[in-house]
N, C-alpha and C positions, 0 to 999 in steps of 0.2 A: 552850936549847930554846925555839921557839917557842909564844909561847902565842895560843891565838884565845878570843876574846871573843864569843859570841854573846847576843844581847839576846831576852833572853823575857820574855812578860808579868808574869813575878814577878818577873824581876830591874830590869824598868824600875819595879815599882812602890817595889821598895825603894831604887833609886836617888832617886825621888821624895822617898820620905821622908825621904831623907838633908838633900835636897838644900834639901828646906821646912825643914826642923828648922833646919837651918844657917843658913839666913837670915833665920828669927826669931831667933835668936841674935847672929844678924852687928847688927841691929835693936834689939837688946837689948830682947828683948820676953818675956816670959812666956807660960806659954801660956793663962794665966787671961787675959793682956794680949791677945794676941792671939784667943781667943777672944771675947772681949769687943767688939773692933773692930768683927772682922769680922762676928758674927753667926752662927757656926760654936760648936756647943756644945761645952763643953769635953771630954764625952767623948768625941763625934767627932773631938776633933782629940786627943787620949791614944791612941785608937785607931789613927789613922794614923799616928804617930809612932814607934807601937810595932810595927804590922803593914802599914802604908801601905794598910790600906784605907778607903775614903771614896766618899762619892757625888761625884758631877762638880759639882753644885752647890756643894758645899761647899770643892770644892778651889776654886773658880774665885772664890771669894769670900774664900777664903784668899790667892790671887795678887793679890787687888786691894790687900789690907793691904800685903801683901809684895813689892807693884811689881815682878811678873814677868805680869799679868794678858794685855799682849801677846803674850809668846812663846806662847802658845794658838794664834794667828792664824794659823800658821803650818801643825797640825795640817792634815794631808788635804787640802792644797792640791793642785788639778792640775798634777803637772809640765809644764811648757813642752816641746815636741816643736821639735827642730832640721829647721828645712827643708833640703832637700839642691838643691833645685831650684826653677825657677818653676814648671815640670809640677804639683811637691807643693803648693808654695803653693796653687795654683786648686783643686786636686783636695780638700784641706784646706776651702778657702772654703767649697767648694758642696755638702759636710756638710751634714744637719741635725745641729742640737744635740741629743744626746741626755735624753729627758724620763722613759724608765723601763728599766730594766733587763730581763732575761729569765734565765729559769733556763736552765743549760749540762747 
């Protein structure tokens, strides 16, 4: 049987938590250890380990102990668009950059 895997926002958070958990581990850090480092109180990080919720601040100061703090960078980046032609290339150029959005 095939199986599909679809990613929702609570199953990426618990991936997350897996996935921190394991690499203070891998680290051989505590979480007293690590909370201590990083700056992240120890119940917030109890609580995310347990239900993977957390503010953004706090993970991102969690990643910097846990030397994953780049793969952030990565988040919501503009995909790159493949030109098919020169026609697109120019047409492309002479865009403006968009500065705000509008409601649909």
């Amino acid at each position: 049987m095939l199986a599909i895997k679809i990613n929702t926002p609570n199953s990426i958070l618990l991936q997350l938590k897996e996935n921190f958990q394991q690499k203070r581990l891998s680290l051989n850090l505590t979480q007293e250890g690590l909370s201590h480092k990083s700056g992240v109180s120890l119940g917030s990080l109890k609580r995310f380990e347990k239900s993977g919720q957390i503010s953004l601040e706090s993970l991102l100061k969690l990643s910097v102990v846990l030397e994953c703090l780049d793969d952030f960078c990565d988040i919501a980046n503009k995909k790159e668009e493949t030109i098919h032609s020169l026609d697109e290339l120019l047409k492309k150029k002479n865009q403006p950059t968009k500065k705000r959005g509008r409601i649909k």
